[in-house]
N, C-alpha and C positions, 0 to 999 in steps of 0.2 A: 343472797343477791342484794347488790346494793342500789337501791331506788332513790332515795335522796342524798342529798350529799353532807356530812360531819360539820357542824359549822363552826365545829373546831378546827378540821383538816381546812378548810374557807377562809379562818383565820388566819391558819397558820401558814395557808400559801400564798396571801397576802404580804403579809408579812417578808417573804421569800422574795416577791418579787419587786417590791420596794427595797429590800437589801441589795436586787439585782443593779438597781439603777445607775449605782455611781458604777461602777463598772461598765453598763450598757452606753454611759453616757460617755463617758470614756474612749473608747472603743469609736464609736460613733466621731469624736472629736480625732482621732488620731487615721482610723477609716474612711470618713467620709459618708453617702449614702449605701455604697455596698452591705454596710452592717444593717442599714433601716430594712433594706433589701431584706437579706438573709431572716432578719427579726418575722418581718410579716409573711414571708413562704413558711420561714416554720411553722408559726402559729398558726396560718390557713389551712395547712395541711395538715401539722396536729390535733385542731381542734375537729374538722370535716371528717376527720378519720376515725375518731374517738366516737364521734357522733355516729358515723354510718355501723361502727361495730357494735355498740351499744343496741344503737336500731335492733341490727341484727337477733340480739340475746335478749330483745323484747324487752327492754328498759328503756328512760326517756333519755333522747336523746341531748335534751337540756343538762342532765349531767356534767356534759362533756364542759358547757359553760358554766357550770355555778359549784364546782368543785375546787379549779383552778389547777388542780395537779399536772393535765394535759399542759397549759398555758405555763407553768415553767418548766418542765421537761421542753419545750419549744424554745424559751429565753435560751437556758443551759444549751441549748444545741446551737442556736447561731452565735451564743457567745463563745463556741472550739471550734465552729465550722471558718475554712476561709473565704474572705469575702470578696463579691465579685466572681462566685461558683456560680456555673452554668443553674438556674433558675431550678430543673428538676434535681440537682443534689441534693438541696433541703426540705425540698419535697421529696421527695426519698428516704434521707435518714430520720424527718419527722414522720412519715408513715411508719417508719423500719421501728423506731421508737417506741411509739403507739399499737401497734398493729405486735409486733413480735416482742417487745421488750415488759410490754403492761397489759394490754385486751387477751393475747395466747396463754396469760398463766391466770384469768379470771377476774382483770378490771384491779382497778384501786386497792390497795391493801394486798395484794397476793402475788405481786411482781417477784420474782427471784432475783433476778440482775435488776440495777439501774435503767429502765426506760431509756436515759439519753446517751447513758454510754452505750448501750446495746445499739443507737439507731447508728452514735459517730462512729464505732469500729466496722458497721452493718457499711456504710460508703467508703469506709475509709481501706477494706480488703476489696470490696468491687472494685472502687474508682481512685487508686492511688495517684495515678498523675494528676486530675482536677483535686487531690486532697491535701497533693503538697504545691501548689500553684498558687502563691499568694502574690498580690500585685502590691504594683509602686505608689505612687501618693497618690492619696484619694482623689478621683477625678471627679468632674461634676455632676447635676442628674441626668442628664441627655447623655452621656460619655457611660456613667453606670449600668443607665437601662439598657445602651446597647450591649455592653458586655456581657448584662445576663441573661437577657431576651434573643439577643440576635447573636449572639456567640464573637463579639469582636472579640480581636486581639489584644492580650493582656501580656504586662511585662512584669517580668520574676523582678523582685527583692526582697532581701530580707526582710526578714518576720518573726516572730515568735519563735514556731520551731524551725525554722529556718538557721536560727540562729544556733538552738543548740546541734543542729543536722551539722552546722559546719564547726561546728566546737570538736565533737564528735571524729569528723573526717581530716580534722589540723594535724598534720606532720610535721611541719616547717616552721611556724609562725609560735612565739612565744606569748601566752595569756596579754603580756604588755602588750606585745605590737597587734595582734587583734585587738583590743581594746582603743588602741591607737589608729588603725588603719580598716576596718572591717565598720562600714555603716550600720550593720546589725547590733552593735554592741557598742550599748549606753552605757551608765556612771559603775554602776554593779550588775547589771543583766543584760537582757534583752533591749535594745533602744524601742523607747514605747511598752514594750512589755510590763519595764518597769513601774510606769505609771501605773496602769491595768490590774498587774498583782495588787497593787497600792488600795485601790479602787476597791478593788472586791475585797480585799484584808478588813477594809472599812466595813463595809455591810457585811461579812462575818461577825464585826466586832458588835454589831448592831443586834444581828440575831442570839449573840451570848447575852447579850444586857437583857433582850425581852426572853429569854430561856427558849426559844422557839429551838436552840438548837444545843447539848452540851458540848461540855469545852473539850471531852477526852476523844472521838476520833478527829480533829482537826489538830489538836497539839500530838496527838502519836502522833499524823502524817508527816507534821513539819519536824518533829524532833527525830523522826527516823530519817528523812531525806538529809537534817541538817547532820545528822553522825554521821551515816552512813558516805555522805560524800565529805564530809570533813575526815574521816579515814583512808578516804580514796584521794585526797587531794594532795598532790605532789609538789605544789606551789604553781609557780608560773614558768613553768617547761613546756615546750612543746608537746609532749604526752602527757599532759595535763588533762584533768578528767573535769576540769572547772573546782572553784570554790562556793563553799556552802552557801555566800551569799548569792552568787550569782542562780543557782541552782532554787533557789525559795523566789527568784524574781524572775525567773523565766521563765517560757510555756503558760500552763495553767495552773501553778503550783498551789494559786491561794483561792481557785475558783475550784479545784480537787476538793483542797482542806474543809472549806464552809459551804460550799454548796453541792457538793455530788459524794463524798468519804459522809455525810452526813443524810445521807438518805433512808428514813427511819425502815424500810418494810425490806429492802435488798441488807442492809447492815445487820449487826447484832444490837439487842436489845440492853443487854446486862452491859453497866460502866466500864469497868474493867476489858470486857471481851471487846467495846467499841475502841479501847484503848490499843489492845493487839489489833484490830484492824487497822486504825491507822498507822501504826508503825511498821505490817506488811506491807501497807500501801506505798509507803514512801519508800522502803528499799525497796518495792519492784518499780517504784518510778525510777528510782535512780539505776537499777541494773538494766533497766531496758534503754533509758538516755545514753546510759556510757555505750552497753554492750549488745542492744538486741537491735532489731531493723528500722523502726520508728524512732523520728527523732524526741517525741514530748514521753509517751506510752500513759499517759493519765488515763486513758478507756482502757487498755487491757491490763494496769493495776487493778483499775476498779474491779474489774468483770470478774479477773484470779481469786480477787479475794471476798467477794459476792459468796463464789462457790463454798469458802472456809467458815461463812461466816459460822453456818449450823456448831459445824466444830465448834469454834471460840465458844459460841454461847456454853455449849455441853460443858466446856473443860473450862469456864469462867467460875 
């Protein structure tokens, strides 16, 4: 049982959530308050939940505070949740997180899956309609809080996956004239998105300088999604499956790579084996964008290959 906290593991998730920043900040500038929103329900309800289960198992509940693990599994979740969700969503997927993804396999260290992909797929099979309901330009704070509190009305635009949902569902329109005519789609991705991957590429590139994180599952993930759709990519026809660059800039491709495909206790241990995880990763991102029901699938790559990691390590 673990009673105090690593103040290595304290370090190192420090560290993680300064990587988060430009990203969070990001995100925040292009969302508005809905993201500050979503930021503090997670971690409310991350950190409260962490705490009462710890209670529970007769350990101090100060854990929950001076480890920090809870507190970015909370970042990572409002940074894939959509913003301006009804208030219990991310109290929801932050409990689902916590409670089923990291406290049900024994606390810190003994997680099987990812904590935050466990809590986003945990909403994201419940609550598909508030999961794909992303609003239009950030509105003010009085405008925000009602939408999350008081359930106002909220108006679709594209977004993130939004954008690849309708990449996905284009019959008609050739890569050019989406790019041309579809507000969801910026210079090379997702409009906004692109910034955002930008963002967090950066504080990935941060945690390879301090070593907090190695460089082989974030380059399998990106060097398997960049093949794997550069194989699938027919140019700009209308059954166009998108190109590789668009595909590394949209969704969460670069918040996968550096901060969730790199989760040391759900992943594998050995270089090599972290290396075939992320190049599973990234072709089941990409087969589930072109071809499965969800338009990002970044949580049920993760989770697929959570289950294999044992494998890799064995056959590493």
């Amino acid at each position: 049982m673990i009673n105090s906290p690593d103040p290595r593991l304290r370090t190192s998730m420090g560290l993680v959530l300064l990587a988060c920043l430009p990203g969070l900040l990001t995100l925040l500038w292009l969302h508005g308050w809905g993201m500050l929103l979503n930021l503090l329900l997670c971690a409310s309800a991350a950190l409260l939940c962490e705490a009462a289960l710890l209670a529970l198992r007769g350990q101090s509940p100060s854990t929950a505070l001076n480890d920090g693990s809870a507190l970015v599994t909370a970042v990572l979740l409002a940074a894939a949740l959509p913003t301006l969700a009804p208030w219990w969503l991310p109290v929801i997927a932050a409990s689902a997180a916590i409670g089923i993804g990291k406290q049900a396999f024994g606390g810190v260290g003994r997680n099987l899956f990812n904590p935050a992909m466990v809590g986003y797929a945990f909403v994201l099979l419940s609550f598909p309609l508030q999961m794909n309901h992303w609003p239009g330009p950030a509105p003010g704070l009085l405008d925000s809080l009602q939408q999350v509190f008081a359930g106002g009305d909220q108006v679709d635009a594209w977004a993130r996956p939004t954008l690849l949902d309708g990449l996905r569902h284009n019959r008609s329109l050739t890569i050019d004239e989406l790019f041309a005519s579809h507000p969801g789609f910026g210079s090379i991705g997702g409009a906004g998105s692109e910034w955002v991957n930008l963002a967090f590429l950066l504080g990935g590139l941060f945690l390879l300088q301090r070593k907090v994180i190695s460089w082989h599952a974030p380059a399998g993930l990106l060097a398997g999604l960049f093949v794997f759709s550069l194989l699938g990519w027919n140019g700009s026809g209308s059954d166009s499956n998108g190109s590789p660059l668009l595909h590394l800039f949209s969704g969460s491709t670069m918040l996968a790579a550096f901060f969730i495909a790199t989760e040391p206790v759900s992943g594998p241990r050995n270089e090599w084996a972290r290396l075939c995880f992320g190049l599973g990763t990234g072709l089941l991102i990409y087969l589930i964008r072109t071809w499965g029901s969800y338009p990002d699938g970044t949580a049920f790559a993760i989770l697929l290959m959570n289950l294999v990691a044992p494998t890799l390590e064995r056959l590493a």
